[in-house]
C-alpha positions, -999 to +999 in steps of 0.1 A: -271-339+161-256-344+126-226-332+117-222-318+080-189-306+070-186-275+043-161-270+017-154-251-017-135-233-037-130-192-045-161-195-070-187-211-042-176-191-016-210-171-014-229-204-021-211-223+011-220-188+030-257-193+017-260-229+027-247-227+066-278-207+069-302-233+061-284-260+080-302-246+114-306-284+127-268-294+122-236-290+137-217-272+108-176-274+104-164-251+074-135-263+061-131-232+037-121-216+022-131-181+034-126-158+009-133-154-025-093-152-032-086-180-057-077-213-043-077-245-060-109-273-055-086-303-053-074-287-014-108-285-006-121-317-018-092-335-001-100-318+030-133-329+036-134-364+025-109-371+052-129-352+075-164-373+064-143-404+067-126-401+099-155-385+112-183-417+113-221-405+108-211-372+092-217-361+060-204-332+037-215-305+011-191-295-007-188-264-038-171-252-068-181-232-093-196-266-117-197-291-091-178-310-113-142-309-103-148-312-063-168-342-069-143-359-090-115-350-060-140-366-036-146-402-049-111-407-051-113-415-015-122-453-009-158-450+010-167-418-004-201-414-021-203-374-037-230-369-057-232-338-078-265-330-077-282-304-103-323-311-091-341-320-061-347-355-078-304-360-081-303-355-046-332-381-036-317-406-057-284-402-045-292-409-014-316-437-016-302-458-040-263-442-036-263-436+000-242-404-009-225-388+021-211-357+001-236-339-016-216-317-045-227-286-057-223-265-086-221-224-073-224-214-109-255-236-120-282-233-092-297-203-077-299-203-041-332-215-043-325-240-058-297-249-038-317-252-006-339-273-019-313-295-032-299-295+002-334-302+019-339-331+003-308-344+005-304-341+040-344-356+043-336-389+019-331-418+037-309-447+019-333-476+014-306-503+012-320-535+003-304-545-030-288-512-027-267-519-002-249-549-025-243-519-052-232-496-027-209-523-010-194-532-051-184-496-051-153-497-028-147-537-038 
């Protein structure tokens, strides 16, 4: 079973609630926070890209209230791939020609609906490697 790891910050907090119930099929660790008390993104972005990197095989979701500034504290971590993803066609890409293993999401910008399919297909896209792999392999060169 694949483990995804779940973070964010005070304005995701209902989105990260929202998106351990879709993850049925996975083992699911929330890092936090819990609460909707203000915290600050970088914490929670540091938190789980250690945990996706120490942790082989897993992969992460992680929130804030744009998507923006999680995913920039992400991929400052060397082997890191966090793809803010908007559409259903971000997330495919990401993972097929990115190989992304944090899928970042903006709390503020997609309705839950939305949001799960992001997260479906995301979690259903294989990385085709292939001359992928070489860009992918560039990234942390």
């Amino acid at each position: 079973m694949t483990k995804i790891y779940l973070a964010c910050d005070h304005a995701a907090f209902e989105a990260k609630e929202f998106v351990k119930t879709i993850l049925d099929n996975y083992e699911v660790i929330d890092l936090g926070t819990h609460s909707v008390d203000s915290v600050h993104y970088p914490d929670y972005g540091k938190k789980i890209a250690n945990a996706v990197l120490e942790d082989k095989g897993s992969l992460g979701i992680a929130l804030c209230g744009s998507g923006i500034g999680i995913s920039i504290q992400v991929n400052r971590f060397k082997g890191i791939r966090g793809a803010l993803c908007r559409s259903t066609e971000d997330a495919k890409m990401s993972r097929l020609h990115n190989d992304s293993n944090i899928l970042c999401l903006g709390a503020r910008f997609n309705s839950n609906e939305e949001i799960k399919a992001i997260v479906e297909t995301w979690l259903s896209t294989e990385f085709e490697g292939g001359r992928h792999q070489t860009r992918v392999d560039l990234l942390d060169n």
